[in-house]
N, C-alpha and C positions, 0 to 999 in steps of 0.2 A: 341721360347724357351727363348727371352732374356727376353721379357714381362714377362712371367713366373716369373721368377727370380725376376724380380725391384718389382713386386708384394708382393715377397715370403718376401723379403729385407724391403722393405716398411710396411708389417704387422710384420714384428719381430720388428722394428721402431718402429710402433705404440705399441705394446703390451709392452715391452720394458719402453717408456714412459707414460703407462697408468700405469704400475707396480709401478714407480718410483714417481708416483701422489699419487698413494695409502699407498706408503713406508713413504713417506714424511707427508699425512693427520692421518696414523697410532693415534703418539703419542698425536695429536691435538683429534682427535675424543675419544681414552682411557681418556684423563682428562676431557673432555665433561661431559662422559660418570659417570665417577669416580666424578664430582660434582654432579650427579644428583642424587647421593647413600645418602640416610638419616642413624643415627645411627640403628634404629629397622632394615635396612634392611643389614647393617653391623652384627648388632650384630644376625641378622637369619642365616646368615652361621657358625655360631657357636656352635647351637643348639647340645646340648648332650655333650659339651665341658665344661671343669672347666674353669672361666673367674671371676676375681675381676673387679670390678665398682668399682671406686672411689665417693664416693657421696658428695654431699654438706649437712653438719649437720650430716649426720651416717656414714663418713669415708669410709674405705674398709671395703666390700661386695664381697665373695666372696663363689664361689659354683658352683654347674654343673647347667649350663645353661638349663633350663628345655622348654620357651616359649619366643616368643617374641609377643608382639601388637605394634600399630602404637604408644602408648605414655607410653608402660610400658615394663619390664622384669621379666620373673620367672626364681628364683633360688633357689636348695634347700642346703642349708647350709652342712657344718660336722655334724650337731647337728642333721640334718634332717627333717630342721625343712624350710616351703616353706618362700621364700623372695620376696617379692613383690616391684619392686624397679621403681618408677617413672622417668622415661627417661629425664624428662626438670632438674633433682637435679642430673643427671651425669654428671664430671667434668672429668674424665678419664679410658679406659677399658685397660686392659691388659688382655692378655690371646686369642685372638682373632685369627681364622685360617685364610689361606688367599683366603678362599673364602667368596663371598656374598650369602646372600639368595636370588635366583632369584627375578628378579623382577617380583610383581606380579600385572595386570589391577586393578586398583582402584575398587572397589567393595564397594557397601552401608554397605554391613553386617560384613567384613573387619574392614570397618572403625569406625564401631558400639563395636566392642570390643574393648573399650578403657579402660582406666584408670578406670574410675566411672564402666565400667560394670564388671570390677574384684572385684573391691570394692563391688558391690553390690552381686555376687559372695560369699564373705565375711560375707555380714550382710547375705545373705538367710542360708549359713552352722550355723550361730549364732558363727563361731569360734574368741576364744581369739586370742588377738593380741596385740603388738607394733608397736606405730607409732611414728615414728622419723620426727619430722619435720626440715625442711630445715635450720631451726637456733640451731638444736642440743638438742633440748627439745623432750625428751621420752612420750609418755602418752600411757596407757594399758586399754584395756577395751574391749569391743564388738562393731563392727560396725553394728551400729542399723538401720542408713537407707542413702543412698546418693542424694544429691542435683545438682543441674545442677552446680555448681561450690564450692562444701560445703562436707563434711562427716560427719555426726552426729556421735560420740562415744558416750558409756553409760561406763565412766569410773569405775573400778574397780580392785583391785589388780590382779597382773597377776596368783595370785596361785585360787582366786577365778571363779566359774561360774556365768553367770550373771542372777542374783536374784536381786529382787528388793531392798531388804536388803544391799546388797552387792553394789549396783548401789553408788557411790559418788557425781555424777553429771553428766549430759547430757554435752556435750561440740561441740560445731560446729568448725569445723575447714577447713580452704580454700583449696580445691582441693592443686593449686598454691606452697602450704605450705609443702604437704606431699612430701618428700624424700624417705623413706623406710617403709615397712610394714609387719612383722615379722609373724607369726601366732606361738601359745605360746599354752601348753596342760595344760589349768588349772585342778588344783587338784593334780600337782605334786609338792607340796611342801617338 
């Protein structure tokens, strides 16, 4: 009986101190865990939530969180109008719940939907747009085709559709560069 006991004594001991291991590596493993969270997957527990982005070059951005990708966010404005916001030209979010979007296993096709494949998204609908680039320079027009670090515009007023008539000039402009990206209904002047 007494073995019994120094047994029963000795695994409450042990359990006890395994408990008090795990108390203790708690907060060490949450901040591990909490570095290894990027914004896209912050800003995926958000999803269907109204959240302002702060941007570099287009200010405050704000709207119901519609999507996240690895390098960009959809949001559709008051105006209703979609916003396409480049993740590396975010300086600050508010609006944020406090969960994360799980994380999800690295996948090829994941990671294939990035920045350029909305953009290019963009050029196949042919829709108007504004693009705000990262030094605060506006330009309107049609994105016409994307580059492996490039977007081609076919600038044109934002009340116009693009006709060639209408075209002002082709402009390339660096991935890098783009901040925000507006989609605009031309013909409503």
């Amino acid at each position: 009986m007494r073995w019994q006991q120094l047994f029963t004594d000795l695994q409450a001991e042990f359990e006890e101190a395994a408990a008090a291991e795990e108390r203790a590596e708690l907060p060490s493993r949450s901040r591990a865990e909490t570095a290894a969270v990027r914004l896209a997957g912050r800003l995926g527990g958000a999803v269907g939530a109204r959240v302002s982005l702060r941007c570099r070059g287009a200010g405050e951005v704000a709207g119901r969180l519609e999507e996240v990708g690895p390098d960009w966010a959809l949001l559709t404005d008051d105006a209703g109008r979609e916003v396409l916001v480049a993740l590396p030209a975010v300086l600050a979010v508010s609006g944020l719940v406090r969960s994360t979007a799980a994380a999800e296993p690295a996948s090829p096709v994941r990671a294939a939907l990035d920045l350029r494949r909305a953009l290019r998204g963009l050029a196949r609908d042919r829709a108007a747009v504004a693009v705000v680039l990262d030094d605060g320079a506006v330009l309107t027009g049609t994105v016409d085709r994307v580059g492996a670090d490039f977007v081609e515009l076919a600038e044109h007023a934002p009340e116009d559709f693009r006709r060639a008539g209408a075209v002002r000039s082709v402009r390339a402009v660096v991935l890098a560069a783009v901040a925000v990206v507006r989609t605009l209904t031309p013909g409503a002047a």
